[in-house]
C-alpha positions in Angstrom: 85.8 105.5 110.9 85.3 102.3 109.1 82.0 103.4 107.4 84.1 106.7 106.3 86.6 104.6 104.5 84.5 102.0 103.1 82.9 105.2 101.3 86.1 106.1 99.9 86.6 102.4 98.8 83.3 102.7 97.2 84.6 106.6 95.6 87.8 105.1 95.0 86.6 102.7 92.7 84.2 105.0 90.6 86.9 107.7 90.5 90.9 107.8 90.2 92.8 108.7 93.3 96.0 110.4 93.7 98.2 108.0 94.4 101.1 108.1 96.9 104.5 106.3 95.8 106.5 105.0 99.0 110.2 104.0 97.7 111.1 100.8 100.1 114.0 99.8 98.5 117.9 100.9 99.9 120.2 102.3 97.6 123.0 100.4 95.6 126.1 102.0 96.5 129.6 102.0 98.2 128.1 101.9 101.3 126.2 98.8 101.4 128.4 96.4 104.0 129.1 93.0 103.7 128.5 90.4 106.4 132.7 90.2 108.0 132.9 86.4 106.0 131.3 86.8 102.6 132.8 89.4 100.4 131.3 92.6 98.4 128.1 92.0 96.1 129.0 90.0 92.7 127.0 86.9 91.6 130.2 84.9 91.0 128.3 81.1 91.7 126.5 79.1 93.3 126.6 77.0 97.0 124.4 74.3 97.6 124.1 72.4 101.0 123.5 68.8 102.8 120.9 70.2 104.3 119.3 71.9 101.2 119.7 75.9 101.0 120.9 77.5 97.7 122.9 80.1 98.2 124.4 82.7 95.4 127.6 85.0 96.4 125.0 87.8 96.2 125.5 90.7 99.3 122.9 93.2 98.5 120.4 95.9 100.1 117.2 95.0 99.8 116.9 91.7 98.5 114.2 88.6 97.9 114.8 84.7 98.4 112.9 82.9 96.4 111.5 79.2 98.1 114.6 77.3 95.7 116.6 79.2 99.1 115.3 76.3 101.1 113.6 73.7 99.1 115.3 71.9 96.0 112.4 71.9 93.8 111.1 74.9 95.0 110.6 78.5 92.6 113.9 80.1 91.7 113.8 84.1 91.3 112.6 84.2 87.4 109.7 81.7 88.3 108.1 83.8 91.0 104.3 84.8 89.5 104.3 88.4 89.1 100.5 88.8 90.4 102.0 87.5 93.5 104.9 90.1 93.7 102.5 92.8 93.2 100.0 92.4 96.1 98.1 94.1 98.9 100.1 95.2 101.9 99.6 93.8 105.3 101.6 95.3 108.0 102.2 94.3 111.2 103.8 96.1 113.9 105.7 94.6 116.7 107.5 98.2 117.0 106.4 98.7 120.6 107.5 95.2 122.1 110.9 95.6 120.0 111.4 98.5 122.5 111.4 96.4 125.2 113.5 93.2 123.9 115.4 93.2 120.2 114.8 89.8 119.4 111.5 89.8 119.7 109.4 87.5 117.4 105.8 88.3 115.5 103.2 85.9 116.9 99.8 84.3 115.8 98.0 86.9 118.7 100.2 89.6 116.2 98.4 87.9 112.8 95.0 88.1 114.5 95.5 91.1 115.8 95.8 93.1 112.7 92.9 91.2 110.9 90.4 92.6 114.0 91.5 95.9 114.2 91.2 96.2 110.3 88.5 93.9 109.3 90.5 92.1 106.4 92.3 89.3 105.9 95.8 88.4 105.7 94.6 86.1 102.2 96.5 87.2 99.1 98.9 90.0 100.1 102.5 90.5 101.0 102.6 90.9 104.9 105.3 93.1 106.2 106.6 92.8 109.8 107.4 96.1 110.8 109.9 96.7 113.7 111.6 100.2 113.1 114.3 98.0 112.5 115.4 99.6 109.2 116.2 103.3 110.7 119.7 101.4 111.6 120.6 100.9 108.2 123.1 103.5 108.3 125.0 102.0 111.0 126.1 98.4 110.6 127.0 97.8 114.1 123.7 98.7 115.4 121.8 96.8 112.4 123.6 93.8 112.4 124.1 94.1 116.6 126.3 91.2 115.7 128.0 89.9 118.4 131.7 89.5 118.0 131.9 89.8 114.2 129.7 86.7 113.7 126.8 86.1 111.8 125.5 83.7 113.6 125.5 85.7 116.4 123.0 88.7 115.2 120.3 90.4 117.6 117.1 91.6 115.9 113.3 91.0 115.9 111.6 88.1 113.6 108.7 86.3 113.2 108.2 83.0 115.0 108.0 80.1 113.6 104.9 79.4 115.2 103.4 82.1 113.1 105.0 80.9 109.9 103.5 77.6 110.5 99.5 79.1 111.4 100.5 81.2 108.3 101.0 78.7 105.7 98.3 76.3 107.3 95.6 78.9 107.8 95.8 81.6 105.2 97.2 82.1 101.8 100.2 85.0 101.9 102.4 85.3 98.7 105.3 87.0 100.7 106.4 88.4 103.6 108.8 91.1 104.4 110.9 92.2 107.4 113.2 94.9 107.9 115.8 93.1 109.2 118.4 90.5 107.6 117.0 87.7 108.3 112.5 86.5 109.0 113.5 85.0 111.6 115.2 86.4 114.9 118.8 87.3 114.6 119.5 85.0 117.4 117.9 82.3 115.6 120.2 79.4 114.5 117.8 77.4 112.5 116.1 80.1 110.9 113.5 77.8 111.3 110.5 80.7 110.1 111.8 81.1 106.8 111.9 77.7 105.7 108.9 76.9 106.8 107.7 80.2 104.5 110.0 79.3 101.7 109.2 75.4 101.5 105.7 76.6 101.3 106.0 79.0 98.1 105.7 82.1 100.3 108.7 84.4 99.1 110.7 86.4 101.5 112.1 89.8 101.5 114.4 91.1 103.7 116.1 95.1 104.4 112.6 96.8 103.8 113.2 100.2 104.5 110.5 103.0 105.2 107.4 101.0 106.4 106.2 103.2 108.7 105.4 105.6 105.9 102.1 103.5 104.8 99.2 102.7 106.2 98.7 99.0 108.0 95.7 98.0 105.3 95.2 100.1 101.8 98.4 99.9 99.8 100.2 97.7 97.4 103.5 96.5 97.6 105.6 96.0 94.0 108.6 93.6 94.7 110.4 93.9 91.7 113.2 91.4 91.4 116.3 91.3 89.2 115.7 88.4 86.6 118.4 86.4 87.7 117.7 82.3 86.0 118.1 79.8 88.4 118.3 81.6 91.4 117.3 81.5 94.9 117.8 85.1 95.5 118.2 88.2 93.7 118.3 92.2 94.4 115.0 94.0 94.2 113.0 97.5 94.0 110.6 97.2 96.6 108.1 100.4 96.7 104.2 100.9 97.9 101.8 102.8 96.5 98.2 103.8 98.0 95.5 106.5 97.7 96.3 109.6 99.6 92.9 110.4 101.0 93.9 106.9 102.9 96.2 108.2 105.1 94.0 111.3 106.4 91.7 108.9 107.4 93.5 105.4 108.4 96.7 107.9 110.0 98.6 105.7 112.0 96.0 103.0 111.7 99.9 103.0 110.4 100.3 101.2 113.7 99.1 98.4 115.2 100.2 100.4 119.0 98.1 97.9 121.6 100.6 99.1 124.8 
């Protein structure tokens, strides 16, 4: 199978392919909830903390921080390089073991994982942590699975912070994104992944939708932000794209399945 698509690589590259346009981006509309403390989406100013995170008054859909989020001199929204928020696609699926336990966390073993089975590395591209978590959208109840009305009290998967640390020390990502609310577990007070990602320039995006639609290796992701100046986090049109022939070949080499 791998010799079959490093022929179409080799095709690929003498010849345009079809390519197949994955929207990954949830709609603007009156049905996008708020968390139960922070009101409707408006960019009416800005918060910043003792313990440094910048946040705007900004409840969207899919959405990016930017590493100013969590570090004070870190990259607002407008100063993200674009040839980093157009990148190859990494995806790695914890869908199986978020069967079994919601807050379940991406490890290193997950990272290490995906580079045997496909032979690539995790070096330049936007890694997404696939979950399922996104087919909840339409339900806030069951996609927050806050407990009593409190944010701080959420239950979804993440990645561990363990991960973001091998991440950051022993490859070079430009951004990572998670269908969920948050990187990091919903049960997660310290949210202690995303900083480590964000004080490290790696971007984060969070309410991917449709990730199960693209293949694990193949594709690239386009993370198109609004240009908002100075901020940490901003709206964005999120979409794939790859060649077609990919998926008749790499099918659900769209997941990771080990169990």
């Amino acid at each position: 199978m791998m010799f079959i698509f490093l022929l179409l690589c080799s095709a690929a590259s003498a010849a345009k392919l079809d390519q197949e346009v994955v929207d990954m981006t949830f709609a603007f509309d009156e049905t996008i909830f708020n968390y139960p403390e922070v009101q409707k989406f408006e960019k009416n100013g800005t918060h910043k903390y003792k313990e440094w995170y910048q946040l705007e008054d900004l409840i969207i859909g899919t959405y990016i921080d930017s590493p100013s989020f969590f570090d004070e001199n870190g990259k607002t929204v407008d100063q993200l390089l674009l040839d980093h928020l157009i990148a190859p696609v990494a995806i790695i699926d914890i869908t199986p073991s978020v069967k079994l336990e919601p807050d379940v966390e991406g490890s290193v073993e997950d990272l290490l994982y995906w580079e045997a089975l496909t032979g690539q590395t995790l070096n330049e591209t936007i890694l997404l942590l696939k979950s399922g978590w996104w087919k909840k959208w339409k339900n806030q109840t069951t996609f927050l699975d806050m407990e009593e009305n409190v944010r701080t009290n959420l239950h979804h998967p993440g990645l561990a912070p363990e991960a973001a640390k091998w991440l950051v020390e022993n490859r070079n990502i430009y951004g990572i994104g998670v269908e969920t609310p948050h990187v990091d577990r919903g049960s997660s007070k310290s949210k202690e992944a995303q900083k480590i990602l964000l004080r490290h320039d790696v971007f984060t995006v969070q309410n991917v939708a449709n990730m199960d639609k693209i293949p694990i290796y193949g594709a690239t992701m386009h993370v198109i932000p609004m240009k908002f100046a100075k901020a940490s986090r901003a709206p964005v049109r999120a979409f794939a794209t790859y060649p077609v022939v990919l998926f008749d070949y790499i099918p659900a080499i769209g997941t990771n399945e080990r169990f």
